[in-house]
C-alpha positions in Angstrom: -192.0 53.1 -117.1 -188.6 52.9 -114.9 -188.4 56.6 -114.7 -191.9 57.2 -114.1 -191.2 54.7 -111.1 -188.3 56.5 -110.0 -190.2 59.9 -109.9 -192.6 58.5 -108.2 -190.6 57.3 -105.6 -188.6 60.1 -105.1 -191.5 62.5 -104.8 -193.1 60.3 -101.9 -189.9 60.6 -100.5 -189.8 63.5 -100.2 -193.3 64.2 -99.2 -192.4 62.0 -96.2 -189.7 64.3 -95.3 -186.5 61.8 -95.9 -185.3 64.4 -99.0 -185.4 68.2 -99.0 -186.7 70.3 -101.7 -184.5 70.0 -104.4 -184.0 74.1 -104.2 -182.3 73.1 -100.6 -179.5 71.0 -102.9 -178.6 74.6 -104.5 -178.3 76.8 -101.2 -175.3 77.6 -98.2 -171.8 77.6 -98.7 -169.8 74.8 -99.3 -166.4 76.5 -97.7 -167.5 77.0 -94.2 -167.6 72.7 -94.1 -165.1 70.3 -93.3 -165.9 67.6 -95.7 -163.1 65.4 -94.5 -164.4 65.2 -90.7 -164.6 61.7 -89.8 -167.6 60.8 -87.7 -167.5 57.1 -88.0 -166.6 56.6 -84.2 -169.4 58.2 -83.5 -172.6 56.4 -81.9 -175.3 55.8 -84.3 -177.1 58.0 -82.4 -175.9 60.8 -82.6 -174.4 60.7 -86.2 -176.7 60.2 -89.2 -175.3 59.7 -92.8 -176.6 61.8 -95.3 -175.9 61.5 -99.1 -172.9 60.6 -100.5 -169.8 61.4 -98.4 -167.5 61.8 -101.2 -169.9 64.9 -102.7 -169.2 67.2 -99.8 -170.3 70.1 -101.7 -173.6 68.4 -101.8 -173.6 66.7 -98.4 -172.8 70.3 -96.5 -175.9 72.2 -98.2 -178.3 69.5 -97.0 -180.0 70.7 -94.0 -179.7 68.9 -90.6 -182.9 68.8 -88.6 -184.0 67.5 -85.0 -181.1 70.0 -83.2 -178.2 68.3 -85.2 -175.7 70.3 -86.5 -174.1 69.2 -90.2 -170.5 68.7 -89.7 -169.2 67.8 -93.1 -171.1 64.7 -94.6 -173.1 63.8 -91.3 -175.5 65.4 -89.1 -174.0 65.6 -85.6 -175.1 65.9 -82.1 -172.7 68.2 -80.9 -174.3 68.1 -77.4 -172.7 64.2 -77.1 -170.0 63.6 -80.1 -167.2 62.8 -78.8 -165.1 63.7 -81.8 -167.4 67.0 -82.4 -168.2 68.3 -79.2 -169.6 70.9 -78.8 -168.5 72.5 -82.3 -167.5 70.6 -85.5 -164.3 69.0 -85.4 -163.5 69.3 -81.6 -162.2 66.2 -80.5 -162.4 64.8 -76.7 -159.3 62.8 -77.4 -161.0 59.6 -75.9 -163.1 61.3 -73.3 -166.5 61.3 -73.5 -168.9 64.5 -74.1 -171.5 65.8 -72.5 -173.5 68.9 -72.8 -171.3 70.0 -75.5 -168.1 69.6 -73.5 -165.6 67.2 -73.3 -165.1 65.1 -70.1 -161.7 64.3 -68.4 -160.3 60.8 -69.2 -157.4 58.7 -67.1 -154.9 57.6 -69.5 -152.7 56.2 -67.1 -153.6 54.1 -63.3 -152.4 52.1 -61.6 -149.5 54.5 -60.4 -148.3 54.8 -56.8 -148.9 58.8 -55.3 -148.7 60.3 -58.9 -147.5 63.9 -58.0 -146.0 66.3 -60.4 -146.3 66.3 -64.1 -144.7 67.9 -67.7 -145.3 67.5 -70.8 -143.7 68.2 -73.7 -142.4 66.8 -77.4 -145.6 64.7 -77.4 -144.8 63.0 -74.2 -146.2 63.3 -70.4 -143.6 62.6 -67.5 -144.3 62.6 -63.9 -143.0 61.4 -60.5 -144.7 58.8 -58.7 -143.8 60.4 -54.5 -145.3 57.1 -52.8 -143.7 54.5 -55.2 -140.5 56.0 -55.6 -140.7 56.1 -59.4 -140.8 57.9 -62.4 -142.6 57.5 -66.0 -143.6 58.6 -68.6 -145.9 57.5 -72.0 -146.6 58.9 -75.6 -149.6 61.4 -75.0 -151.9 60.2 -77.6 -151.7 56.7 -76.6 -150.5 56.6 -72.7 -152.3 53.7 -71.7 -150.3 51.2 -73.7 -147.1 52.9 -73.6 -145.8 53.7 -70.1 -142.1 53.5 -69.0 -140.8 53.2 -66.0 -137.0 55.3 -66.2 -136.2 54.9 -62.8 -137.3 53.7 -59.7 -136.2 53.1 -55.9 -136.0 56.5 -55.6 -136.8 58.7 -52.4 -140.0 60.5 -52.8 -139.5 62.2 -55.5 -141.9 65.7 -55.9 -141.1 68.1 -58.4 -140.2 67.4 -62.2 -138.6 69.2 -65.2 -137.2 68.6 -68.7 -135.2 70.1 -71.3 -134.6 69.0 -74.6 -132.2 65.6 -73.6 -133.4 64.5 -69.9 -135.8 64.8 -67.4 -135.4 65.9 -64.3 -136.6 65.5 -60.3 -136.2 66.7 -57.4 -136.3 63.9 -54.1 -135.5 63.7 -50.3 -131.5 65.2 -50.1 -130.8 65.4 -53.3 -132.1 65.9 -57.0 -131.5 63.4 -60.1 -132.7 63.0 -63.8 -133.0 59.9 -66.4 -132.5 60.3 -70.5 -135.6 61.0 -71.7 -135.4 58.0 -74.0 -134.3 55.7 -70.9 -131.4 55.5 -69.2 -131.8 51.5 -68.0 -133.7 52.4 -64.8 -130.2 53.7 -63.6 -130.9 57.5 -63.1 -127.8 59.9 -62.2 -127.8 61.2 -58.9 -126.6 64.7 -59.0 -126.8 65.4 -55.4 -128.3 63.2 -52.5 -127.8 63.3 -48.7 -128.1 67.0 -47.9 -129.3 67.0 -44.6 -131.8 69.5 -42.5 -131.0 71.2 -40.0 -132.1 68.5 -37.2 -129.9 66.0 -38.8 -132.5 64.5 -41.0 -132.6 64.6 -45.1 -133.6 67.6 -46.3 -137.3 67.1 -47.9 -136.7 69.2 -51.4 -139.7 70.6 -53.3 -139.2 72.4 -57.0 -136.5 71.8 -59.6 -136.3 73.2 -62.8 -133.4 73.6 -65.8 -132.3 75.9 -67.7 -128.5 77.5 -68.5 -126.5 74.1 -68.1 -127.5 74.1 -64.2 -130.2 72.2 -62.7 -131.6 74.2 -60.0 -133.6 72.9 -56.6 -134.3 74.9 -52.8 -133.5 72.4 -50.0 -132.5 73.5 -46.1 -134.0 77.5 -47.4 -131.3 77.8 -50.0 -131.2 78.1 -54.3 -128.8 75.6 -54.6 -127.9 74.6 -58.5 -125.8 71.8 -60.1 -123.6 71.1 -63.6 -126.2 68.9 -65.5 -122.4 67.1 -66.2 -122.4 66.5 -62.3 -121.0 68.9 -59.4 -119.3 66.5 -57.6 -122.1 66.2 -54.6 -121.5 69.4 -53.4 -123.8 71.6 -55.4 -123.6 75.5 -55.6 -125.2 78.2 -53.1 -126.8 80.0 -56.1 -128.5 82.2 -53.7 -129.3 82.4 -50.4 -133.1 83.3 -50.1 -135.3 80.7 -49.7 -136.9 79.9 -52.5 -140.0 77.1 -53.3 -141.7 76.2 -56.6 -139.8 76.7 -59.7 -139.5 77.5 -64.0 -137.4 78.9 -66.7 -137.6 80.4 -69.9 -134.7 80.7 -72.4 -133.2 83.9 -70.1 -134.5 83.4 -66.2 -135.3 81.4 -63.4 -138.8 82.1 -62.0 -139.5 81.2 -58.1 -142.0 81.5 -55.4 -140.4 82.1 -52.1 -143.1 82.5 -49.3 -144.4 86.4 -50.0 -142.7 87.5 -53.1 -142.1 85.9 -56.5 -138.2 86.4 -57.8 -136.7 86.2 -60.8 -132.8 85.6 -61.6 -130.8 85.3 -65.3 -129.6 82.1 -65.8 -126.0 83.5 -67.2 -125.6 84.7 -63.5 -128.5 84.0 -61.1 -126.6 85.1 -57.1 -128.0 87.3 -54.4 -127.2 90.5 -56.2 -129.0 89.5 -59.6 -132.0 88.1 -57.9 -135.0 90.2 -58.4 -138.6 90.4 -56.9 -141.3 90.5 -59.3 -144.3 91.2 -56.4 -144.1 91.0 -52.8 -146.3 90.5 -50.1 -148.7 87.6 -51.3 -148.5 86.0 -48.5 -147.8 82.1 -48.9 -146.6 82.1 -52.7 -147.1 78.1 -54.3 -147.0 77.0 -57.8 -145.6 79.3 -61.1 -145.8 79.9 -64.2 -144.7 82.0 -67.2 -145.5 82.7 -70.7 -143.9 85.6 -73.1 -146.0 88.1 -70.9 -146.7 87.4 -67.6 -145.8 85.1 -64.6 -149.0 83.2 -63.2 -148.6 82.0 -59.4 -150.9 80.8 -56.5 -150.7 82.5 -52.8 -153.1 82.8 -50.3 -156.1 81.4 -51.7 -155.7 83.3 -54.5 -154.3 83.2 -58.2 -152.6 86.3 -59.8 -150.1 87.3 -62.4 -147.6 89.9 -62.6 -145.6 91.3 -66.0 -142.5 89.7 -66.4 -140.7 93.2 -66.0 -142.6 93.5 -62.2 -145.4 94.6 -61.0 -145.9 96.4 -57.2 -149.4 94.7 -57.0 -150.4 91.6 -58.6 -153.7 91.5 -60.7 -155.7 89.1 -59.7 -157.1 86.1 -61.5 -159.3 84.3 -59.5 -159.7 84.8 -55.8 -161.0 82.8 -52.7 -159.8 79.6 -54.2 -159.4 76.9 -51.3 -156.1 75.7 -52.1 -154.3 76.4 -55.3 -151.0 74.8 -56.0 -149.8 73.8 -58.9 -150.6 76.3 -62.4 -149.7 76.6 -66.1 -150.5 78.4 -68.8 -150.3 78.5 -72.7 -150.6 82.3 -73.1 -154.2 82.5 -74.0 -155.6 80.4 -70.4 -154.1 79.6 -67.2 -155.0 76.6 -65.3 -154.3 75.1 -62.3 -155.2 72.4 -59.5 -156.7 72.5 -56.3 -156.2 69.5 -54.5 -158.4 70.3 -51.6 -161.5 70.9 -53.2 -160.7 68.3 -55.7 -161.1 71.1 -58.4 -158.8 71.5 -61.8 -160.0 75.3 -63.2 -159.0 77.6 -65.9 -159.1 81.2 -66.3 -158.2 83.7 -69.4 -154.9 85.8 -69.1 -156.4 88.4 -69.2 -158.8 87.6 -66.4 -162.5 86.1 -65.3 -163.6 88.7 -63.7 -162.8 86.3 -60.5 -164.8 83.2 -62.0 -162.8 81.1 -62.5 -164.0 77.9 -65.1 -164.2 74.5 -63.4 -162.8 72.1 -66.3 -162.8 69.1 -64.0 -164.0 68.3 -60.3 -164.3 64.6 -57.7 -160.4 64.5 -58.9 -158.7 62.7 -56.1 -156.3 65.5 -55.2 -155.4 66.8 -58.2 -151.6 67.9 -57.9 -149.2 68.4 -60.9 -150.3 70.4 -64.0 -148.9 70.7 -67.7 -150.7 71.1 -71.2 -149.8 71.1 -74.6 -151.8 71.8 -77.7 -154.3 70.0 -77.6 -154.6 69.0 -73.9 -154.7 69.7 -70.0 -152.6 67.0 -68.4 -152.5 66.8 -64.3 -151.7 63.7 -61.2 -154.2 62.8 -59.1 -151.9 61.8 -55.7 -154.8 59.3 -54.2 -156.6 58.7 -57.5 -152.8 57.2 -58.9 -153.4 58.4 -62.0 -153.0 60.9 -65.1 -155.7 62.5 -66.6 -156.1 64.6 -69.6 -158.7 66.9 -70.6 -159.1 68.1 -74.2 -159.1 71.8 -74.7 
């Protein structure tokens, strides 16, 4: 009599439409499934339960219907998961979703003029220019982590780290902090350096690489021992020069029309080389293994690393690009005019660029890792990520 019950039950169940046909328990393949994904965080919803989440091989064959998707043991809007937006798996990292893509988050406020940014070794650093500080926090959990390494320091703008500190450039001068603290006592490499009216020299772009840390002030490279020069930093060259980056072998700058290049074992007048000339207002850079990425003129182009005589161009009639980075496979970069962070493929848009994030409180500094878009936002005081 209990079995007969139990048929019986299970047939009207299935007549109703809560159970498939028992042929659908036999069909699809099991390998193309994540069985492990997680969906518990999602809102009930857009996540249904279905089966028994420890059979995967049974819970991925059963069918998903009402425009869910079946991502491992659960049927899944994809359209509003936040941990499977937009595909299976694809995490917004604490942003939200929407229309199947993930939404920008602040994972750190409350900061004072929040200018440049970089990221690396699981960390996000940046300069606050207003407050005269810098910080940083773990990325994956900013909000209750962020340090203050130093502050009282005058308006700091650009940033850079190696491997041991991280570094900034600031009215006069440039200085850098441990990156695992150094007591709020930064070291001041060089401060003071006047303009040519007898004021301090403002100083945007600094970057390390070969032992030196390099920063333009009064339309000189100049470049100083990380181990200190004394105040009294090197002439490394004497173009002009503006934003800044290494790699292992060179130092990468704008400098008004061109973008240069210079080896770090010996960067000087005669080993400075340009890359492209005549763009006309050069601002942020960028390299990968390939290519160097840079915005000019309401424009964004790259150029191969050995030189190019014209640039090819990314994305054009952008209002005002500034600061860019790129991973090798995207480049992205602020504009913090239109309030606009956008990306664009290496290999180009065909001039569309993708709007990844807009109504950002002047966006300014830009850095990524592998799983996320950081930037600033200078009158939103804050950091912001944006999964990828």
């Amino acid at each position: 009599m209990r079995t007969r019950q139990w048929t019986l039950l299970i047939t009207t169940l299935a007549g109703c439409g809560l159970f498939p046909s028992l042929d659908g328990l036999t069909g699809g393949d099991a390998s193309t499934t994540d069985a492990t994904t997680d969906a518990s965080t999602d809102s009930a919803a857009d996540v249904v339960k279905i089966g028994d989440a420890s059979d995967a091989s049974d819970a991925a064959t059963i069918p998903c219907e009402g425009g869910l998707t079946s991502c491992g043991s659960s049927c899944v809007d994809v359209s509003s998961s936040g941990s499977n937006c937009g595909a299976c798996g694809h995490d917004c990292l604490g942003g939200s979703c929407a229309s199947g893509q993930c939404q920008p988050v602040v994972i750190a406020n409350a900061q004072n003029g929040a200018y440049d940014l970089a990221v690396g070794g699981g960390e996000v650093y940046w300069v606050n220019y207003s407050g005269g500080s810098v910080a940083k926090c773990t990325a994956d959990n900013c909000g209750a982590t962020v340090t203050v390494l130093a502050t009282g320091r005058v308006t700091p703008e650009d940033i850079a780290i190696d491997g041991t500190n991280v570094y900034w450039s600031e009215r006069g001068g440039a200085a850098y902090c441990a990156r695992a603290g150094c007591g709020g006592s930064a070291t001041t490499l060089v401060s003071g350096i006047t303009a040519a009216d007898g004021g301090v020299a403002s100083n945007d772009g600094v970057a390390v690489g070969g032992g030196l840390v390099f920063f333009p002030i009064n339309g000189s490279l100049l470049g100083c021992a990380i181990g200190g020069c004394g105040n009294s930093p090197t002439t490394v060259t004497s173009a002009s020069a503006d934003d800044l980056t290494t790699d292992s072998t060179n130092l990468y700058g704008t400098s008004g029309s061109t973008v240069f290049k210079c080896p770090l074992a010996g960067c000087s007048n005669v080993t400075r080389t340009s890359l492209v000339t005549g763009l006309s207002g050069g601002e942020g850079i960028a390299v990968d293994g390939t290519n160097v990425y840079f915005a000019y003129n309401g424009a964004v182009g790259s150029c191969p690393l050995t030189g190019c005589s014209t640039p090819t161009v990314l994305a054009a009639n952008q209002t005002d690009p500034n600061d860019i980075t790129s991973d090798g496979v995207n480049v992205y970069w602020t504009d913090a005019t239109d309030n606009l962070v956008l990306r664009c493929s290496v290999s180009g848009c065909n001039g569309t660029p993708t709007i990844i994030a807009q109504n950002q409180a002047q966006p300014k500094g830009i850095g990524l890792d592998a799983k996320a878009v950081y930037w600033t936002q200078v009158t939103g005081d804050a950091i912001v990520r944006l999964a990828k």
